[in-house]
N, CA, C and O atoms as a DFTB+ gen file, in Angstrom:
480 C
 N C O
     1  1     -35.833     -21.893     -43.506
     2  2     -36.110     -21.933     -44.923
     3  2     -35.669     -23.273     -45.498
     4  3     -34.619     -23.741     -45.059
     5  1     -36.383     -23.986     -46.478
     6  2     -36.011     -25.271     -47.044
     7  2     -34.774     -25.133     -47.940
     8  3     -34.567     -24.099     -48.575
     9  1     -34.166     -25.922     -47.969
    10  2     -32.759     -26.046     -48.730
    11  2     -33.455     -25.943     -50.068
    12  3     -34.596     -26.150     -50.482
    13  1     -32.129     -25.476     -50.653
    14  2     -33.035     -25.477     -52.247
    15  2     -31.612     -25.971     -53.076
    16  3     -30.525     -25.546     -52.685
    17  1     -31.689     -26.756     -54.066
    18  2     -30.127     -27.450     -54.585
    19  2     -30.163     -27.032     -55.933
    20  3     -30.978     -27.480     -56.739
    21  1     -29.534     -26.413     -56.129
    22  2     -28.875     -25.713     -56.954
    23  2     -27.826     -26.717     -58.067
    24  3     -26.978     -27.459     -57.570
    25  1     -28.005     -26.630     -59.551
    26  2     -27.026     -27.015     -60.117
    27  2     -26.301     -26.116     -60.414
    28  3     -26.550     -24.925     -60.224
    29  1     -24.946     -26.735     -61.103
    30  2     -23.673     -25.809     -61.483
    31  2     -24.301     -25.068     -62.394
    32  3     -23.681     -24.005     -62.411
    33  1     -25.686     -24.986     -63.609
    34  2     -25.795     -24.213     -63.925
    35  2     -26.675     -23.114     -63.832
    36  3     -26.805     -22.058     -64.451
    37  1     -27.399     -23.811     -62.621
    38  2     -28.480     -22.384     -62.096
    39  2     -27.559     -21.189     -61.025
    40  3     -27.790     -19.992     -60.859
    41  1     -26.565     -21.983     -60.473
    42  2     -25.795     -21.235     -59.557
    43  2     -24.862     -20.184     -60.196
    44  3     -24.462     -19.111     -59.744
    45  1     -24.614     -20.836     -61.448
    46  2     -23.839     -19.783     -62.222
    47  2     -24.814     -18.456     -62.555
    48  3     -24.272     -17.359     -62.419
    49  1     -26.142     -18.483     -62.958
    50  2     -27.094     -17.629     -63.353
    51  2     -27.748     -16.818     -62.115
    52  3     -28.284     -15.716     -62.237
    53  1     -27.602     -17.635     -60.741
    54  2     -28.054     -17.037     -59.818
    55  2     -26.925     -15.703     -59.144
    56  3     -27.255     -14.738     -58.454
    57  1     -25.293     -16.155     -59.728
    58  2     -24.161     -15.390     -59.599
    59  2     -24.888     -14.044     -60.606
    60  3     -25.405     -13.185     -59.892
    61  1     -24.948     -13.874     -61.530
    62  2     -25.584     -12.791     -62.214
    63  2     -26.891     -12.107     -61.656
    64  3     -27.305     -11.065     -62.164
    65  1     -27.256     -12.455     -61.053
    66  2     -28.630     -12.088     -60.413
    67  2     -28.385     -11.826     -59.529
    68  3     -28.610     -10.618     -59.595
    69  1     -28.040     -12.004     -58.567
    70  2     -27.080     -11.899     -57.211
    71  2     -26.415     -10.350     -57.433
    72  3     -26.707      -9.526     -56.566
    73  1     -25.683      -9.982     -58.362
    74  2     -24.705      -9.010     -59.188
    75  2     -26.044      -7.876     -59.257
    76  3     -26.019      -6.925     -58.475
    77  1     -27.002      -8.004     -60.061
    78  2     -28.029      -7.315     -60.357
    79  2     -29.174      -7.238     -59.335
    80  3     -30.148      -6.510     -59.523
    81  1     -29.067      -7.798     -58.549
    82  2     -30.640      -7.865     -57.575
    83  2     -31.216      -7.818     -58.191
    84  3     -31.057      -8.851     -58.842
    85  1     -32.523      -6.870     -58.910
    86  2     -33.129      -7.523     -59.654
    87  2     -33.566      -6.594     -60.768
    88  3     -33.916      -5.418     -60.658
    89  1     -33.464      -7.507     -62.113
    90  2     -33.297      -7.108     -63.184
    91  2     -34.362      -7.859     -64.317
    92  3     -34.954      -8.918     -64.107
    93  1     -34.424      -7.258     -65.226
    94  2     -35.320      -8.046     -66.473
    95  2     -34.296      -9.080     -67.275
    96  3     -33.104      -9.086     -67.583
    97  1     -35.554     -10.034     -67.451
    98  2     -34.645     -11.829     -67.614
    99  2     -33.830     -11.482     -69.299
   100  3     -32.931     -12.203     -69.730
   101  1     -34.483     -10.007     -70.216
   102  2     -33.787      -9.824     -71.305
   103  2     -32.533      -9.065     -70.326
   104  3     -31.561      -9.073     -71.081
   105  1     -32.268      -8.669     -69.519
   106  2     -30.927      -8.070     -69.211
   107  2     -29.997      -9.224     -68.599
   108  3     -28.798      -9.066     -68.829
   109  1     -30.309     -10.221     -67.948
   110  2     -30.021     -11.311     -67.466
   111  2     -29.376     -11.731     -68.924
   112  3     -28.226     -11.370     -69.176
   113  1     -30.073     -12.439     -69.808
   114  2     -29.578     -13.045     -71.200
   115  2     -28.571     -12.630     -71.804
   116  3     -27.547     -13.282     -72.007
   117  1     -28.913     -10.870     -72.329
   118  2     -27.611     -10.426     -72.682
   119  2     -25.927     -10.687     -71.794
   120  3     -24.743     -10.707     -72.131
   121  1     -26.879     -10.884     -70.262
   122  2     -25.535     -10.415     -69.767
   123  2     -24.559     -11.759     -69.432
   124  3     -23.384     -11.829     -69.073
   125  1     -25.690     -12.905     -69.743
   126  2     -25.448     -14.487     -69.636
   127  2     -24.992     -14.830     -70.796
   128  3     -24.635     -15.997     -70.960
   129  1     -24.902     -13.876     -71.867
   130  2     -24.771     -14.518     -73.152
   131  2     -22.960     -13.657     -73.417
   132  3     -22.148     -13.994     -74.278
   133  1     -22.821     -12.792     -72.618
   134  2     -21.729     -12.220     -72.767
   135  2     -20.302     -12.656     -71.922
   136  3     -19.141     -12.680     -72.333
   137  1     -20.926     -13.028     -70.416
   138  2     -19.887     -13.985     -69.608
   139  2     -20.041     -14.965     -69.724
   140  3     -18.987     -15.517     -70.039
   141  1     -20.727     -15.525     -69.659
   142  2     -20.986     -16.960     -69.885
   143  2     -20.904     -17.642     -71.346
   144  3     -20.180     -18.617     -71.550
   145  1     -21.564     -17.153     -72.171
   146  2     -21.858     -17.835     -73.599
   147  2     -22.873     -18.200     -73.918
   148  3     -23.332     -18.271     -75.058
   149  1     -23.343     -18.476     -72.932
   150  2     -25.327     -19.133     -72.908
   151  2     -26.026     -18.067     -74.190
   152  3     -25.725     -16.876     -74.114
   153  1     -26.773     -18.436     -75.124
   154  2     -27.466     -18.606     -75.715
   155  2     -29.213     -17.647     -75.018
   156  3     -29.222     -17.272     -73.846
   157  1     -30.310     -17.436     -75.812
   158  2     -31.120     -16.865     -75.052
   159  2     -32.226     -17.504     -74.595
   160  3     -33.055     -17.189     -73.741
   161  1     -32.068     -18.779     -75.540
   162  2     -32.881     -20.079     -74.942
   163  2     -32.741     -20.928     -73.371
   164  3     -33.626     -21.289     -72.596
   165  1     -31.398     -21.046     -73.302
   166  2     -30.516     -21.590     -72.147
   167  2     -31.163     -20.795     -71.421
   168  3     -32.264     -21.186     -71.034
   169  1     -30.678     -19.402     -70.998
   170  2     -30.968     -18.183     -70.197
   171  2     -31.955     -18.749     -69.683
   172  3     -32.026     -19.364     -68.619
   173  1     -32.973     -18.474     -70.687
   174  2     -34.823     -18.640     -70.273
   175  2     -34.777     -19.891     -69.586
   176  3     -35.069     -19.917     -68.390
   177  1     -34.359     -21.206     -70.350
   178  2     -34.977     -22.465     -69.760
   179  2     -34.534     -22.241     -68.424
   180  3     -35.364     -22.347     -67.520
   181  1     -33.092     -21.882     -68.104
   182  2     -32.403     -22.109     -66.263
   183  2     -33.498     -21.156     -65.843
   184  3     -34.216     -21.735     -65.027
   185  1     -33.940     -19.827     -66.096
   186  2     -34.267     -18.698     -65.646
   187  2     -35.685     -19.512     -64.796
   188  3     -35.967     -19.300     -63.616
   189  1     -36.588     -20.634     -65.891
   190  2     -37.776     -21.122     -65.512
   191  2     -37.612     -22.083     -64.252
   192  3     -38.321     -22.185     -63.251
   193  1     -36.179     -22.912     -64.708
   194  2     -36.358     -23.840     -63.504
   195  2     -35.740     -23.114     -62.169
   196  3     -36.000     -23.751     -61.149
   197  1     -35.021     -21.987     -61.968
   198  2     -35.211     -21.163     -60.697
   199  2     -36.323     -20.687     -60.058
   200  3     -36.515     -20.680     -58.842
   201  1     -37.171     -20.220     -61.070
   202  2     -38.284     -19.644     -60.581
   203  2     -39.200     -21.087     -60.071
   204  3     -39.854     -20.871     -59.051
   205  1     -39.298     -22.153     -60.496
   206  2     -39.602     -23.377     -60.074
   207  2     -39.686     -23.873     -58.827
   208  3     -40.635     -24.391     -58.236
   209  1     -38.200     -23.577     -58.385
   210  2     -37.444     -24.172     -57.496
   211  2     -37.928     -23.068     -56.191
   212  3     -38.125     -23.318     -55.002
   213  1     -37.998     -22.123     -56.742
   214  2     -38.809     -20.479     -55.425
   215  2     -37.122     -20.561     -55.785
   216  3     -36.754     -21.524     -55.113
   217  1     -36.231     -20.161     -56.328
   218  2     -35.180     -19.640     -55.900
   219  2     -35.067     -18.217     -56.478
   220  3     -34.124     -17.494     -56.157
   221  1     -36.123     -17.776     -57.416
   222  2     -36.303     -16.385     -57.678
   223  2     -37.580     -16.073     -57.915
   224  3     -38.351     -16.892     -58.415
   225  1     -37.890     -15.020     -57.628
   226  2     -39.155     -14.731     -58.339
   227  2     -39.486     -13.726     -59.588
   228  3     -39.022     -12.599     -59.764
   229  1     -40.423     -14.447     -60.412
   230  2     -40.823     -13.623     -61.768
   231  2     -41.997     -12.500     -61.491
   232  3     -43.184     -12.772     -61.314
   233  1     -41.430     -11.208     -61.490
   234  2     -42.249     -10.114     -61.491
   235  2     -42.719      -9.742     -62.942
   236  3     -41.962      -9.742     -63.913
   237  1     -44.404      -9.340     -62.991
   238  2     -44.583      -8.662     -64.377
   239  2     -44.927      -6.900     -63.774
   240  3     -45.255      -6.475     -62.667
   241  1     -44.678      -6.249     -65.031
   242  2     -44.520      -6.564     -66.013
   243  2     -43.027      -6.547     -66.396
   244  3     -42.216      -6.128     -65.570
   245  1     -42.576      -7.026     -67.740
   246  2     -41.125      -6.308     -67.728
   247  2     -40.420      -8.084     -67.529
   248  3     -39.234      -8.297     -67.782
   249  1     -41.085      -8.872     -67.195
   250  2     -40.198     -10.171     -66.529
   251  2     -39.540      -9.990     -65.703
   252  3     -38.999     -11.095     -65.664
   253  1     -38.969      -9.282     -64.706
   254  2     -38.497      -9.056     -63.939
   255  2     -38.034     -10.060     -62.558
   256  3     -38.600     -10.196     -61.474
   257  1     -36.715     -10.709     -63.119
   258  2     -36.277     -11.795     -61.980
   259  2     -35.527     -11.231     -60.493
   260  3     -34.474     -10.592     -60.496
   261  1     -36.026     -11.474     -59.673
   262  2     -35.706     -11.114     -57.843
   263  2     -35.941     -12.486     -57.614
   264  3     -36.807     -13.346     -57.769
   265  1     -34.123     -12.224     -56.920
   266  2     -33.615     -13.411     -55.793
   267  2     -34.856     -13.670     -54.526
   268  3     -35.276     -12.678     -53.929
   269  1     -35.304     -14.833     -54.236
   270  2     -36.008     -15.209     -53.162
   271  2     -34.763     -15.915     -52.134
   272  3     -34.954     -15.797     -50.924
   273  1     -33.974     -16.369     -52.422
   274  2     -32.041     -16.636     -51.599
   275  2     -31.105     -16.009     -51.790
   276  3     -30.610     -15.951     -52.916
   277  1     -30.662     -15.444     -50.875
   278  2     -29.125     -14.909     -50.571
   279  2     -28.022     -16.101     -51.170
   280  3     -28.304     -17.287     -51.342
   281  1     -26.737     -15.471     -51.426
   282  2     -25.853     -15.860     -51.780
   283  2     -25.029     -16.727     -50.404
   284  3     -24.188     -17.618     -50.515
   285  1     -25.440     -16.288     -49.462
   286  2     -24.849     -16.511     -47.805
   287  2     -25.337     -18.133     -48.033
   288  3     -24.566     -19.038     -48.352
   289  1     -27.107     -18.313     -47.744
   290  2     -27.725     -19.042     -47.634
   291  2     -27.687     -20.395     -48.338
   292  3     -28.184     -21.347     -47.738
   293  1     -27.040     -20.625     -49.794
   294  2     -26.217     -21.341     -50.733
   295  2     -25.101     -21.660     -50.029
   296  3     -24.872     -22.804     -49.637
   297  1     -24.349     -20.674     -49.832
   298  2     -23.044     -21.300     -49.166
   299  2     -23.338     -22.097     -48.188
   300  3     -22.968     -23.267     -48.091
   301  1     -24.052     -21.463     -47.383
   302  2     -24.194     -22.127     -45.813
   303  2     -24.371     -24.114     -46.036
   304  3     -23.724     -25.074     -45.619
   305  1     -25.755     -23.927     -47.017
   306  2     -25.987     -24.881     -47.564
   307  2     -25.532     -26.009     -48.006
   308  3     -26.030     -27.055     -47.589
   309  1     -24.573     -26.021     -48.868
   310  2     -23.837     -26.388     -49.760
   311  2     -22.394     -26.746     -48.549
   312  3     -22.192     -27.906     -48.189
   313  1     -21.718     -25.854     -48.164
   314  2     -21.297     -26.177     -47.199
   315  2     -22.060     -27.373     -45.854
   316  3     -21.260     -28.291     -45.670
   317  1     -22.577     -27.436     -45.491
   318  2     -23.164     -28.393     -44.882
   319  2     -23.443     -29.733     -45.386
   320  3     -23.666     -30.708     -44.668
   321  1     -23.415     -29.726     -46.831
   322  2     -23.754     -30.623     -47.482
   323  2     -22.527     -31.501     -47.535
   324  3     -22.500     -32.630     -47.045
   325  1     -21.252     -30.779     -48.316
   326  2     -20.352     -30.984     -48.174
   327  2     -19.730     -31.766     -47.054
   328  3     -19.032     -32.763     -47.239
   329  1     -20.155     -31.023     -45.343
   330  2     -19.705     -31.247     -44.448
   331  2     -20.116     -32.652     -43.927
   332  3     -19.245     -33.409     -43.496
   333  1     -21.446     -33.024     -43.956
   334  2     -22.466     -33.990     -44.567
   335  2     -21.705     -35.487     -44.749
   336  3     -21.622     -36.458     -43.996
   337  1     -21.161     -35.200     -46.183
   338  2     -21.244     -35.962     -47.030
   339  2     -19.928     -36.339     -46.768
   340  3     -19.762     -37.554     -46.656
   341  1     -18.723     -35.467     -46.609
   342  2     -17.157     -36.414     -46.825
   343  2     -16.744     -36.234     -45.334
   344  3     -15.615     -36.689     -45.150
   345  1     -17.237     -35.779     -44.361
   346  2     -16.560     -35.436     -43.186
   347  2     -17.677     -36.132     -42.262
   348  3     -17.331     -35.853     -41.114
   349  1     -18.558     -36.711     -42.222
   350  2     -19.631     -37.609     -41.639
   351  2     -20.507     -36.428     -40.865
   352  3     -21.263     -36.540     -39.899
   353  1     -20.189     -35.430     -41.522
   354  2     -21.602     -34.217     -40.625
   355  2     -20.326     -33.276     -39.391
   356  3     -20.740     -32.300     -38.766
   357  1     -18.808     -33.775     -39.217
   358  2     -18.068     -33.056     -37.740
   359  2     -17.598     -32.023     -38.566
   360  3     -16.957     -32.320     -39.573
   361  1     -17.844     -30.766     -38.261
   362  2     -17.106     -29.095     -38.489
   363  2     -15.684     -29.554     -38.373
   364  3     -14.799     -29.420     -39.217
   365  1     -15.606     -30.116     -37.194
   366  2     -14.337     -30.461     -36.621
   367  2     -13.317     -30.929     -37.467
   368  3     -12.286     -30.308     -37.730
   369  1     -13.654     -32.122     -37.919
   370  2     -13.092     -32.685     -38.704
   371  2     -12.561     -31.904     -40.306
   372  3     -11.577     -32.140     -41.007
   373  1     -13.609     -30.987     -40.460
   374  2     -13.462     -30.620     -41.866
   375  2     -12.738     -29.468     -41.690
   376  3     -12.441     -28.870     -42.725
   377  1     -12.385     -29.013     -40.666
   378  2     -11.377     -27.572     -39.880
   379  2     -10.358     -28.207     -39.875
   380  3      -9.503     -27.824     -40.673
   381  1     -10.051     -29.326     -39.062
   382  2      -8.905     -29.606     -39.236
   383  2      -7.873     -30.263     -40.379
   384  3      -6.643     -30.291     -40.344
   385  1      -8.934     -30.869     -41.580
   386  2      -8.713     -31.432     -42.760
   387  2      -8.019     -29.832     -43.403
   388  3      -6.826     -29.564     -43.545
   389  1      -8.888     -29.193     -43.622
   390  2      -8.539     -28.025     -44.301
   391  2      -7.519     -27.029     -43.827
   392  3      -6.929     -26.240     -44.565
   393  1      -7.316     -27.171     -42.133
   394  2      -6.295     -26.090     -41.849
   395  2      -4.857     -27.144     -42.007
   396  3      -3.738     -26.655     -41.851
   397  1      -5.014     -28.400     -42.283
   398  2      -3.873     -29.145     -42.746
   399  2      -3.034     -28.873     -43.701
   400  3      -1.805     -28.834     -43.765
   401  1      -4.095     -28.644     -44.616
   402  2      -3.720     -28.864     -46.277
   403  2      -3.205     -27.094     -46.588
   404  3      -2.355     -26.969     -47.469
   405  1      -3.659     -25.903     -45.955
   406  2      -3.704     -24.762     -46.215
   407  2      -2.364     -24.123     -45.292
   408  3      -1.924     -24.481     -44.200
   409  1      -1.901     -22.965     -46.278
   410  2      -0.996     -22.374     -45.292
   411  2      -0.887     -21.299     -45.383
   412  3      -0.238     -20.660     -46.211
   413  1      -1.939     -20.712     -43.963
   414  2      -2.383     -19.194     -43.470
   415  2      -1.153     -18.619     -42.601
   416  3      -0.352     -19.137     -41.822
   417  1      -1.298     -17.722     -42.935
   418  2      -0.314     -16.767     -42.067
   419  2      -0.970     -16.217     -40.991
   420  3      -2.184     -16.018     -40.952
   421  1       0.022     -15.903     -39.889
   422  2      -0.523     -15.487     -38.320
   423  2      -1.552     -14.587     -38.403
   424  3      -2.401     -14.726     -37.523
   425  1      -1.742     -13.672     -39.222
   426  2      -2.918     -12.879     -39.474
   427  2      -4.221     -13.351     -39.436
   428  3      -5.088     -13.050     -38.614
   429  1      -4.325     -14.301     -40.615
   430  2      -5.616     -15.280     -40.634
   431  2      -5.984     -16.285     -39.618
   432  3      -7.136     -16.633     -39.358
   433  1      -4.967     -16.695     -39.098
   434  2      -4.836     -17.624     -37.822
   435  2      -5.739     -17.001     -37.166
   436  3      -6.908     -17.358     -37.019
   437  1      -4.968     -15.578     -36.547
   438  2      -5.804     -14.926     -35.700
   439  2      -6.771     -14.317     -35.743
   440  3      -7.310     -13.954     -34.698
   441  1      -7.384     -13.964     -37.188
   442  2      -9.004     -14.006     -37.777
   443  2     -10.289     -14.364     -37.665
   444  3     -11.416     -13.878     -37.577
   445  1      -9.156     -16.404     -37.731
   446  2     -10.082     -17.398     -37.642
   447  2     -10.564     -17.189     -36.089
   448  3     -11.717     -16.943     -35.733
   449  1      -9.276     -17.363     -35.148
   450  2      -9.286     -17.656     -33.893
   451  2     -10.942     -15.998     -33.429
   452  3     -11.799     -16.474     -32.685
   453  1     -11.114     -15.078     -33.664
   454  2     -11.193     -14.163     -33.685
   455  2     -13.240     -14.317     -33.852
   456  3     -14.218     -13.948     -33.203
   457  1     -12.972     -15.070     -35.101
   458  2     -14.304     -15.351     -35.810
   459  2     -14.357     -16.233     -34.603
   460  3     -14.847     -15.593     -33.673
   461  1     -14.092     -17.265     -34.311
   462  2     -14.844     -18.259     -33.745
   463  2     -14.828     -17.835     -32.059
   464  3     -15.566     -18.468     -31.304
   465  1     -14.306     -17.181     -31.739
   466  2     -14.637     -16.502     -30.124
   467  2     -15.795     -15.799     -30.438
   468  3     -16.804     -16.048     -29.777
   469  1     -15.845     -14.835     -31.465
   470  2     -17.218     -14.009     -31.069
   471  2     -18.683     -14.841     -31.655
   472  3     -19.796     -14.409     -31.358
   473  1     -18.480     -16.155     -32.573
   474  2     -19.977     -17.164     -32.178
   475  2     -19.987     -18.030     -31.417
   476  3     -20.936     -18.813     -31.380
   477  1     -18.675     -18.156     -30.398
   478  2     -18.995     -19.194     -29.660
   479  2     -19.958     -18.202     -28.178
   480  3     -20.442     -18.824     -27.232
């Protein structure tokens, strides 16, 4: 599937949608206008440039917005990008940057260790 890039404020709206699977873009608004603050104009305009982007789709009747991306699929993404961009593309590097700075207890240690035996 093609990457799709997301700003901080479609990702915030796609978090609500995500929450709802799928819902009408007036239930979206109210519910964007209640955590968020957004306005019902805002709502709509992000609501258009998702559907733009294929990152949701507009069902009629009813307006009805459904996720075309998982929440996984963003991360994955975004993560890579990340990984990309400050770590020159090495996992490696960005594992060991981060298990530097962080301080997991033997539990998570052995989580991690745990996670990464059963995809290797």
């Amino acid at each position: 599937m093609e990457q799709i890039k997301l700003f901080d404020s479609e990702l915030r709206l796609m978090e609500l949608i995500w929450q709802q699977d799928s819902t009408t873009a007036k239930n979206i608004s109210l519910i964007a206008a209640d955590i968020i603050g957004w306005n019902k104009n805002t709502t709509y305009t992000v609501l258009k440039k998702l559907i733009k982007k294929g990152a949701i789709e507009r069902i009629e009747p009813n307006f009805v917005c459904k996720p075309l991306i998982t929440r996984e699929q963003v991360q994955l993404d975004e993560t890579r990008k990340l990984i990309d961009k400050l770590y020159n593309g090495s996992v490696k590097t960005f594992f060991t940057s981060f298990l530097k700075k962080e301080n997991l207890s033997k539990e998570e240690i052995e989580e991690l260790k745990d996670i990464i035996g059963k995809e290797l």
